[in-house]
C-alpha positions in Angstrom: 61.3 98.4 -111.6 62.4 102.0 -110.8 62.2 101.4 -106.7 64.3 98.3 -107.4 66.6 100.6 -109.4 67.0 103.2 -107.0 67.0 100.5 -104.2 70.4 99.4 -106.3 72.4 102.3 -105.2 71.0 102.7 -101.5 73.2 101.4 -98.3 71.4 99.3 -95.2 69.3 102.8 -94.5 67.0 102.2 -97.0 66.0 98.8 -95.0 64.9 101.2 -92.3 62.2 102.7 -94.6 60.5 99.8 -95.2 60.0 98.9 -92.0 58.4 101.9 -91.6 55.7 100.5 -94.1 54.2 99.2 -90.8 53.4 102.1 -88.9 53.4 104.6 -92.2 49.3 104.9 -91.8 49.2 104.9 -88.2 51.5 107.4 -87.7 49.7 110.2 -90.0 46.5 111.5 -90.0 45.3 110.1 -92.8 41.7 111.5 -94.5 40.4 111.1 -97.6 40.1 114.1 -99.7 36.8 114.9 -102.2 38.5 117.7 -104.0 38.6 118.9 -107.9 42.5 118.2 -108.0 43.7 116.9 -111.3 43.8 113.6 -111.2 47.7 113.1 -111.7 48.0 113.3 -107.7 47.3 110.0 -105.7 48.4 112.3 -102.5 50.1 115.3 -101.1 52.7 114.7 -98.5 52.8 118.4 -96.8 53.3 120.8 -99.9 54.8 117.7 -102.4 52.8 115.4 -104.4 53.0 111.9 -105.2 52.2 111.6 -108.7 49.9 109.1 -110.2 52.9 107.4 -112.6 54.7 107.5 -109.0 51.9 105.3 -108.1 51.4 103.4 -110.9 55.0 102.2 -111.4 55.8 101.2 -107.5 52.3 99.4 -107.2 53.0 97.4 -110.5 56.5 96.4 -109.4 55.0 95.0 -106.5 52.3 93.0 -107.8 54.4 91.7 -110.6 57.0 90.7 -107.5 53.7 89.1 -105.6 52.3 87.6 -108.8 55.8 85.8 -109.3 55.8 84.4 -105.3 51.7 83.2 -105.9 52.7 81.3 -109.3 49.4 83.1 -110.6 47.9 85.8 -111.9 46.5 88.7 -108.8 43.6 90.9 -109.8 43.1 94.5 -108.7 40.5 93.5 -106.3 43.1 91.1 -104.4 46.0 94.1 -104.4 42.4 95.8 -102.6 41.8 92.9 -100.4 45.7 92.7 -99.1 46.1 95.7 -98.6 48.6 96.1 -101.3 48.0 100.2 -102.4 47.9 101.4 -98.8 51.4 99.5 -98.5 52.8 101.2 -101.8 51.2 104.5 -100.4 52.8 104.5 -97.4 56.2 103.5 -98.8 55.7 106.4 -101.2 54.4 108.9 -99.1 57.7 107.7 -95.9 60.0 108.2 -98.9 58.6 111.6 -99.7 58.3 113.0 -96.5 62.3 112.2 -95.4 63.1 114.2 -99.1 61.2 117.2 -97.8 63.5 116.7 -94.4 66.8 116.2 -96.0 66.2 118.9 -98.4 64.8 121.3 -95.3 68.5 120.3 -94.1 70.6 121.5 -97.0 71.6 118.1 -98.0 72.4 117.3 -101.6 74.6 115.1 -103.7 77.4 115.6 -105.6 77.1 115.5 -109.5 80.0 112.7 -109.2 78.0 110.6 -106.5 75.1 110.6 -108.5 77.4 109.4 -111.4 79.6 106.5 -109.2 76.1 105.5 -107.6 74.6 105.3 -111.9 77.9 103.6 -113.2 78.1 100.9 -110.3 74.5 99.8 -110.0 75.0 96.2 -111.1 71.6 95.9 -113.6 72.9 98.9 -115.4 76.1 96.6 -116.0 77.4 95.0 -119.4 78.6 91.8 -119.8 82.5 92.9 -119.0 80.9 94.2 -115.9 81.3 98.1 -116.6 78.7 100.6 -116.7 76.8 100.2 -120.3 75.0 103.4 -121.1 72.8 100.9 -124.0 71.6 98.9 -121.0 71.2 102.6 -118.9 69.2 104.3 -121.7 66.7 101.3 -122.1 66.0 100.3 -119.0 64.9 103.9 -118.5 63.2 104.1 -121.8 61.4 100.8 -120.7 60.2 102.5 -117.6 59.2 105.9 -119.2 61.6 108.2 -117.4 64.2 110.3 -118.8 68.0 110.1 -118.0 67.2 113.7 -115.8 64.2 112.1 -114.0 66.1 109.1 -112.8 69.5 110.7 -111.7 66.8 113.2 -109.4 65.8 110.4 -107.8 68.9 109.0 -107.3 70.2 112.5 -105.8 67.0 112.9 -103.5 67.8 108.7 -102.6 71.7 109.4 -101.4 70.6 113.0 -99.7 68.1 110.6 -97.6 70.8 108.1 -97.2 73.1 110.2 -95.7 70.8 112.1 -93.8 69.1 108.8 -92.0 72.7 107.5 -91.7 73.8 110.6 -90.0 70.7 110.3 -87.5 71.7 106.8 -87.1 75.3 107.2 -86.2 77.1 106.7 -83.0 74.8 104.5 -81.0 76.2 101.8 -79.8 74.3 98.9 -77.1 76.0 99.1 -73.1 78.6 96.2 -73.1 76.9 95.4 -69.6 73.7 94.8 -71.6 75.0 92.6 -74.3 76.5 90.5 -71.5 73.4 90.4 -69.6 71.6 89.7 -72.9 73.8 86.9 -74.6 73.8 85.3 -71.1 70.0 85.1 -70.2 69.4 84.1 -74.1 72.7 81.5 -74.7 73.9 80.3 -70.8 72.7 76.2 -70.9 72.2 73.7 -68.1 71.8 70.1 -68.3 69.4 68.4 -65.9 69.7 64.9 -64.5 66.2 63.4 -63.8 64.5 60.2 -63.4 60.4 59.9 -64.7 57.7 58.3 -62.4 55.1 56.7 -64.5 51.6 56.4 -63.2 52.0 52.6 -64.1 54.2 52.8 -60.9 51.5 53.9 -59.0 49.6 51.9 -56.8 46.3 50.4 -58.0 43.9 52.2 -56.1 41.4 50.0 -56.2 37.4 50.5 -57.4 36.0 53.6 -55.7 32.4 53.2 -53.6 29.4 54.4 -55.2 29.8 57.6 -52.3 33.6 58.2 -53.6 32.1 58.0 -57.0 28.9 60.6 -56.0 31.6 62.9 -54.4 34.5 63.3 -57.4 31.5 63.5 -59.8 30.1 66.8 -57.5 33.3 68.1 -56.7 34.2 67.8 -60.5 31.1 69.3 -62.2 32.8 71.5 -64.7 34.2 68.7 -65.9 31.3 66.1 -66.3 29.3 69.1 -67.3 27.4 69.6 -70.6 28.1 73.2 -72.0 25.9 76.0 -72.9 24.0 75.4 -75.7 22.6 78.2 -78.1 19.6 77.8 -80.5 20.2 80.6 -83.0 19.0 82.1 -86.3 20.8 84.6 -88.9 20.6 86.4 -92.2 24.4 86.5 -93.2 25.3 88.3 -97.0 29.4 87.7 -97.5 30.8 88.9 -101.1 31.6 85.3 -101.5 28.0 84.2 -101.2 26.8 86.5 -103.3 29.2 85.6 -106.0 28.0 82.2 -106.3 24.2 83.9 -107.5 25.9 86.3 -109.6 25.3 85.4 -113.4 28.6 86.5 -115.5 28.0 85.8 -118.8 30.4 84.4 -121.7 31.1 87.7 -123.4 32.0 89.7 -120.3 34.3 86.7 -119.6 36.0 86.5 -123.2 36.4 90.6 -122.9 38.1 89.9 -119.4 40.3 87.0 -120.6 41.6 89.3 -123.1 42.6 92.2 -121.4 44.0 90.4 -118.8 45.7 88.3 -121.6 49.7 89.1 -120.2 48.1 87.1 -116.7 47.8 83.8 -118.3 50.7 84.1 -120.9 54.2 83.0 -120.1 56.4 84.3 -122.0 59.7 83.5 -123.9 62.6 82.9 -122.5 66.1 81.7 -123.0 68.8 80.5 -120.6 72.2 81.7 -121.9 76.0 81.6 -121.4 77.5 84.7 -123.3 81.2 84.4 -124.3 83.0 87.5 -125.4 85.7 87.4 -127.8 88.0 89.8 -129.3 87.6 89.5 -133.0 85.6 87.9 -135.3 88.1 85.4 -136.5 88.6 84.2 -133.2 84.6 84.1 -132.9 85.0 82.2 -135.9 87.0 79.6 -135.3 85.7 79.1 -131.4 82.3 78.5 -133.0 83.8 75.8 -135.3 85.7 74.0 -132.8 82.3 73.6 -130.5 80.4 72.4 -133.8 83.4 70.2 -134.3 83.0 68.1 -130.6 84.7 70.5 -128.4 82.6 71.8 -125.5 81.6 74.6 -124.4 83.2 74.1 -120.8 86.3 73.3 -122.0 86.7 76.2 -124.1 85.9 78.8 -121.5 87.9 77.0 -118.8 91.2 77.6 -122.0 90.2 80.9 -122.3 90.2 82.0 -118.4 86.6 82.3 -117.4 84.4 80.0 -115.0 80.8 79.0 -115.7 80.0 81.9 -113.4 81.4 84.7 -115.3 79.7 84.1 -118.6 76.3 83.1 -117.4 73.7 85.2 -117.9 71.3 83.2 -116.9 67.5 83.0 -118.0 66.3 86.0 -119.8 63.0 87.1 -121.1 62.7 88.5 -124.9 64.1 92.3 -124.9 66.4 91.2 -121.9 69.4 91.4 -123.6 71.1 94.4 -125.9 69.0 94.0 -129.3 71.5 92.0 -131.5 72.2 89.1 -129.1 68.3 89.2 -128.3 67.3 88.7 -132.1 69.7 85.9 -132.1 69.3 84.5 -129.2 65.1 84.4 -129.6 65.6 83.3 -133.7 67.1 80.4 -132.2 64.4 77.4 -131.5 66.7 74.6 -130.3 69.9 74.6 -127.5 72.9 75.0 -128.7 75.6 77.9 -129.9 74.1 80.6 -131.7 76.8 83.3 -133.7 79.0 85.1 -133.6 77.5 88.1 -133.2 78.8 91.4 -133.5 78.5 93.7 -130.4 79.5 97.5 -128.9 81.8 95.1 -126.8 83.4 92.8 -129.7 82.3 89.5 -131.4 79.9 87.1 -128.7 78.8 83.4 -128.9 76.1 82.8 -127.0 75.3 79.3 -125.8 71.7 78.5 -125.4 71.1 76.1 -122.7 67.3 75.8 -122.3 64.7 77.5 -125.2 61.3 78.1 -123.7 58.6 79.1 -126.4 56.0 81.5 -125.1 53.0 79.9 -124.0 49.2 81.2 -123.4 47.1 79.1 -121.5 43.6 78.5 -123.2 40.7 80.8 -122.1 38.4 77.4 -121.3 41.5 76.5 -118.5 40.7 79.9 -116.6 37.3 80.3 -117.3 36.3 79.5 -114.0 38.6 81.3 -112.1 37.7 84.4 -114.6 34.0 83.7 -113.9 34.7 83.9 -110.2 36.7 87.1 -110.2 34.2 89.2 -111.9 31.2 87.7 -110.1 33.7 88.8 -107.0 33.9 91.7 -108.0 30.7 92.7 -109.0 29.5 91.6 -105.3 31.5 93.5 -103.4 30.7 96.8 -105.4 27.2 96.0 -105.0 27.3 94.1 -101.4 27.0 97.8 -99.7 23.8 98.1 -101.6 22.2 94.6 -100.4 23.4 95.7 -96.5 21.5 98.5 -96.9 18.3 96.6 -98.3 19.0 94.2 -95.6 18.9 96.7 -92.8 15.5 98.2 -93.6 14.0 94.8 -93.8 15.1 94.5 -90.2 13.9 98.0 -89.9 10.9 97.6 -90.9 10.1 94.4 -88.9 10.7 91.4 -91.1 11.7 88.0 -89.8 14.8 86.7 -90.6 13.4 84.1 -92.7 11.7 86.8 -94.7 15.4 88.7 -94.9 16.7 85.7 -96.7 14.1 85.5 -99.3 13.6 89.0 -100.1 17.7 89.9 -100.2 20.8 88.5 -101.5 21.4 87.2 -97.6 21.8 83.7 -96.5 19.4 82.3 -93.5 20.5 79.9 -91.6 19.7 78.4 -88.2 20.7 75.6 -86.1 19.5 74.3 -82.4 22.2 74.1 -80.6 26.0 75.7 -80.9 28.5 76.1 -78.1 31.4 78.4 -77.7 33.4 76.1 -79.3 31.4 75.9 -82.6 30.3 72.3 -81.5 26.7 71.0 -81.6 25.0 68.5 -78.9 26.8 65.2 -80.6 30.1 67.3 -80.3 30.9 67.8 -83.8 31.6 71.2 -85.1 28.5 72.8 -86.7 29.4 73.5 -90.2 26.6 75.6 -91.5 27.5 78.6 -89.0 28.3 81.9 -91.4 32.4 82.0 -92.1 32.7 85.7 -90.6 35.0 86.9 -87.8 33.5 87.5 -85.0 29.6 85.7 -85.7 30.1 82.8 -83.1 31.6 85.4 -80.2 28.4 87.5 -81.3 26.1 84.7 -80.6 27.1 84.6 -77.2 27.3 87.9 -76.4 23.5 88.1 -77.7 21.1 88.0 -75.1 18.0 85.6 -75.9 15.2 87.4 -77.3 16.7 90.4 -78.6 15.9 92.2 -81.6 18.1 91.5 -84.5 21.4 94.1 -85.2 22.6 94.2 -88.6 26.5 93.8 -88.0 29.4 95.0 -90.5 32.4 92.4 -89.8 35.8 92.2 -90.5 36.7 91.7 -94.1 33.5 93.0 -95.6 30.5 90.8 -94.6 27.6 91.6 -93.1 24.8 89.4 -90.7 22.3 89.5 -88.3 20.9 87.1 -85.9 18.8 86.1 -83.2 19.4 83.8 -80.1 16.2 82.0 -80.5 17.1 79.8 -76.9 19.7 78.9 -74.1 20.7 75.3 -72.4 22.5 76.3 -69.3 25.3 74.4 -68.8 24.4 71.7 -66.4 25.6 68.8 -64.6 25.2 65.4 -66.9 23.7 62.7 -64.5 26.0 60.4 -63.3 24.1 57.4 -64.5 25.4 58.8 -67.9 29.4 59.5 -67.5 29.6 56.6 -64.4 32.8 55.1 -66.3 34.7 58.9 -67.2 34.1 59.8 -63.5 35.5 56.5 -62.2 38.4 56.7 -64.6 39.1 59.8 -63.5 38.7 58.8 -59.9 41.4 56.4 -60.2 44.0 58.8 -62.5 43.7 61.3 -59.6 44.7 58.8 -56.9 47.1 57.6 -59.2 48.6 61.2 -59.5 48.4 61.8 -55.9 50.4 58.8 -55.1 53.1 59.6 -57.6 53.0 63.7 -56.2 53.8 61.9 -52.5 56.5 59.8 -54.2 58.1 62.9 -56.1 58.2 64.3 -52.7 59.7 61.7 -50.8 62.7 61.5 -53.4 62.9 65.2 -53.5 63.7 65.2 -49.5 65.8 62.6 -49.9 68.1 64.1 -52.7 67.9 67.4 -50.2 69.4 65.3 -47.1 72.2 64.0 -49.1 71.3 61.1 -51.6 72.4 60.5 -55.0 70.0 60.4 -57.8 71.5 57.4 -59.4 70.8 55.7 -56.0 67.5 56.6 -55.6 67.3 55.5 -59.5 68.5 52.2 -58.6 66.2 51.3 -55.5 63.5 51.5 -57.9 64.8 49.9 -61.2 64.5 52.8 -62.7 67.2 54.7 -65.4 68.7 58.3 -64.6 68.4 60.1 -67.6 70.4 63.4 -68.6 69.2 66.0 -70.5 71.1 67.7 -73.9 72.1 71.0 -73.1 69.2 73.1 -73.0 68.3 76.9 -73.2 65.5 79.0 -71.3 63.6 78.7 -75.0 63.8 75.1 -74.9 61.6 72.5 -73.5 62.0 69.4 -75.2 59.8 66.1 -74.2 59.2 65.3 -71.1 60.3 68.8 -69.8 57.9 71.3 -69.5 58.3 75.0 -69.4 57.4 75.2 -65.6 60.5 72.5 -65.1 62.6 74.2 -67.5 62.0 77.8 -65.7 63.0 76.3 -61.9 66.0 74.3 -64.0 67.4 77.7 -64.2 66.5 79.3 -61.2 68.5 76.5 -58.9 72.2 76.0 -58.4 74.1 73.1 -59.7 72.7 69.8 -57.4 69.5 71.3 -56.2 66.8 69.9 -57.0 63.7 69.8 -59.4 60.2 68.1 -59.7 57.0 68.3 -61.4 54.4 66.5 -63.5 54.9 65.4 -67.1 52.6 63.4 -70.1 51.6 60.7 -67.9 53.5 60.8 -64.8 56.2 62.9 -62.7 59.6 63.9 -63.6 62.1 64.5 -60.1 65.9 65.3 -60.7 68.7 67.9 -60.3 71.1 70.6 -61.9 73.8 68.6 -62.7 75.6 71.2 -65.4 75.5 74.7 -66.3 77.3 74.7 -69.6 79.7 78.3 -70.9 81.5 78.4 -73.6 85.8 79.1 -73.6 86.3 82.6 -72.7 87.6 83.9 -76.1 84.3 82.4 -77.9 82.3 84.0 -75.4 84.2 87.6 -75.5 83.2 86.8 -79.0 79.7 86.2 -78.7 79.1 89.0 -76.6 80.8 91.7 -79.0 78.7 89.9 -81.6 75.9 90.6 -79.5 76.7 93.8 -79.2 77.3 94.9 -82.5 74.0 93.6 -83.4 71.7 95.5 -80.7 74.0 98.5 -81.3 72.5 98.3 -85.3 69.0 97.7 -83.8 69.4 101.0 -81.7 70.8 102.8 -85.0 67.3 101.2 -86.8 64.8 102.6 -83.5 66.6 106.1 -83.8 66.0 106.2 -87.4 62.5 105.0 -86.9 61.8 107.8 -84.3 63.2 110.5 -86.4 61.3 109.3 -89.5 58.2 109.0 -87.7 58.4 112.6 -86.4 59.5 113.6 -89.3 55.9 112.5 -91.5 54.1 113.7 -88.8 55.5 117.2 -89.9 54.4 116.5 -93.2 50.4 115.6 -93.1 49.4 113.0 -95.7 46.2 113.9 -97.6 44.4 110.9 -100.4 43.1 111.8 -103.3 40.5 108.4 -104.0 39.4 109.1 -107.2 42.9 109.3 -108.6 44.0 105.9 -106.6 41.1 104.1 -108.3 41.8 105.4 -111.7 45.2 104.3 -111.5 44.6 100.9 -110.3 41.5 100.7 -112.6 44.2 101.5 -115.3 46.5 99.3 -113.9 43.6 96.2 -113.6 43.1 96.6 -117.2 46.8 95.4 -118.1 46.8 92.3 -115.5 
């Protein structure tokens, strides 16, 4: 909530910061730091912290936000998984380094910029649409800062602001490379073409058993059978172990609880507010609705559309605390009040009335049960790598790995690169872990298993118990593939003399829809098309030489099933005032782009001047604190 807050009075700079979020670890030397700190710093950023409530509240904003886009509940060890606290660090730690740099610089806000940025951030906005210090104070109250803490923020924001705008300012993209740009990206050309099907081929006839002998042996990489490997692992994956992991019914009811807030949804109300003068006239509007007049009609009399008195739907505590007793009291649609306000006498009209709802603990019991067993096994999947690799150590089989570990041994007889065994089916039992069917054939035969650490937290190690070379399959065995390919290949070397003969002929002077006609066959002429485009039959290759020719030379290559031959017929621009257009658009877009790198590059050197240090052990007490309210 706070970095949407202060987000509320930025301009389009504070875009450029989270871009940044992408390169924010790369472009620090980042190291973790055992130290006796207290444990309110998650990380220095030069000689500034970043507190732990710093922490706390941007990483909870954001997993609420993710929590919202999933439709479910995330747990702590998923924000680990995704990556989620290095994001918030970095954001944290960008922001805090460009303070240091605008305060290093002199700049500060103005007491009255601090004020018009407070007064016109729309969620600190009453209903008349005027700064509401009610709606101010709570919000802040809500979040745990006081009015001081939140309007130095919003100073240390617009120093930033200005100072990345400054930096920022005054670029602008060469004209000469906009044209060249909006040209080579929006110029289209429209191609005339006709398509030679191998149907119009000739039939070449049935090849002799030496034709047949000689495409098969000319053709052996692609009658051959691939290389096979026999192979046997031990492979230990947090998700394996989970599914031995015994989590019993207490530890589940105890999770279920605190992470109660997870599977309850809570209250809401979806509400038109209409403001009224006095309470007479709140009165007497109220009666008139109760009396068959609607609520539409009513506001459309008094001036206001649908839009200007919708609040829209609200959780309980949304709304300033008079209208939110009311408004939660009420159980069923309808117009609830008048109610007195700071702002006068309001009638609200409830249009939907949600009841909070908790969904039963046996409904998530499973997915409860498989978090904590997740959990548990990758805090304890370290130890059983480590059990693993003095097994291997000490000279056990695989075999022996699997039953005397929490690893998995598997084996099959035959795999190919592909993941396909010797029926050519995919081999489902291989390990799901990046990287294990590359290692299997980058594993000589023979060799002494390797315990491996992969990519997302597994573990394996295996053995390449055999090879197959890949060898030619007897002919006896793919006779008909090789004399069906025979025939497609004379079939596509007729059509590939064809192509060429009309190609020659369009070049000395003929007409395509000549050429079309000797042969029954129907000119066909392309939509407009750009470089990125290569709709059927085109391919790429066509559509690169289609703008590498001048209007009436010619073009030809194969297609799906045949041969495509035709011409330039059109290159397509646009009136010169919609291109003049299109080209300052262009410009003014790559001149913003430019403004975003320069602002990139300063920030970057800016953190580096600012070395980021981690403090661990107050990260995972945060999130640990923050795991036990989702």
């Amino acid at each position: 909530m706070l970095e949407s807050l202060r987000n509320s009075v930025n301009s389009w700079t504070a875009k450029v910061l989270l871009a940044l979020l992408v390169v924010s670890f790369a472009v620090w030397g980042i190291s973790d730091v055992f130290t006796n700190r207290a444990a309110t710093t998650v990380a220095t950023v030069g000689d500034r912290e970043v507190t732990t409530q710093e922490f706390a509240v941007a990483l909870s904003n954001d997993l609420q936000t993710l929590q919202r886009q999933a439709g479910r509940a995330i747990s702590i060890a998923e924000v680990r998984e995704l990556g989620l606290d290095q994001r918030v660090l970095g954001r944290l730690a960008t922001r805090t380094a460009l303070n240091a740099e605008a305060e290093a610089l002199g700049l500060s806000a103005s007491p009255d910029s601090i004020r018009r940025a407070i007064e016109t951030a729309p969620v600190f906005q009453g209903p008349d649409g005027t700064f509401n210090r009610f709606s101010y104070e709570s919000v802040l109250r809500r979040e745990g800062l006081s009015p001081a803490q939140y309007e130095n923020g919003v100073r240390q924001d617009l120093a930033r602001d200005a100072m990345l705008q400054a930096v920022g300012a005054g670029t602008a993209a060469p004209r000469a490379l906009a044209e060249a740009l909006h040209r080579y990206r929006n110029e289209q050309r429209v191609a005339d073409y006709i398509l030679l099907s191998k149907d119009d081929a000739p039939d070449p006839g049935e090849p002799t058993d030496e034709q047949v002998a000689a495409f098969h042996e000319e053709n052996a990489d692609r009658f051959s059978a691939p290389d096979y490997r026999a192979v046997s692992w031990v492979a230990l994956t947090p998700e394996s172990m989970a599914d031995a992991i015994e989590i019993g019914p207490g530890e589940i009811e105890e999770n279920y609880e605190a992470r109660l807030s997870q599977f309850t949804t809570p209250a809401t109300r979806t509400v038109d507010q209409l403001l009224l003068d006095t309470e007479e006239e709140a009165v007497e509007t109220a009666a008139r609705i109760r009396e068959g007049e609607t609520f539409a009609d009513i506001i459309a009399e008094k001036g206001f559309s649908a839009r200007d008195i919708a609040l829209g739907t609200v959780e309980r505590g949304s709304l300033p605390a008079t209208l939110d007793e009311a408004a939660f009291a009420a159980t069923e649609p309808g117009i609830v009040g008048p109610v007195e306000t700071a702002f006068g006498w309001t009638l609200l009209n409830l249009r939907g009335v949600q009841e909070e709802t908790v969904t039963p603990l046996e409904e998530v019991r499973g997915e409860i049960r498989d978090d904590l067993a997740l959990l548990e096994a990758r805090n304890t999947i370290l130890d059983e790598s480590v059990a693993m690799d003095d097994e291997i150590a000490g000279g056990a089989t695989l075999e022996q790995i699997g039953t005397r570990t929490a690893a998995v041994h598997g084996s099959v007889e035959a795999v190919d690169a592909r993941g396909l065994g010797a029926d050519g089916a995919p081999v489902g039992t291989l390990p799901d872990i990046p990287g294990f069917l590359a290692a299997i054939f980058e594993t000589e035969e023979g060799a002494e298993p390797v315990l491996v650490e992969a990519d997302g937290g597994g573990y394996y190690a295996l053995s390449v118990d055999g090879i197959t070379p890949s060898a030619l399959r007897p002919l006896d065995t793919v006779r008909e593939e090789v004399v069906a390919a025979w025939k497609d290949a004379r079939r596509t070397e007729a059509l590939a003399e064809l192509a060429d003969d009309i190609r020659a002929r369009l070049e000395e002077g003929a007409t395509l829809a000549a050429l079309a006609a000797e042969r029954e066959e129907e000119v066909v002429t392309s939509a407009p098309l750009r470089r990125s485009e290569t709709p059927p039959p085109l391919t790429a290759a066509l559509v690169e030489r289609l703008f590498a020719i001048e209007p009436g030379e010619t073009l030809s290559g194969d297609v799906t099933g045949g041969f495509l031959v035709g011409t330039l017929a059109e290159v397509v621009r646009g009136d010169e005032e919609t291109e003049l257009a299109a080209v300052d658009s262009t410009a003014e877009r790559y001149s913003r782009q430019f403004a975003n790198d320069v602002v990139q590059t300063f920030s970057r050197d800016a953190v580096d001047r600012h070395p980021l240090l981690l403090y661990p052990r107050a990260i995972d007490e945060t999130m640990a604190n923050l795991g036990q309210r989702y």
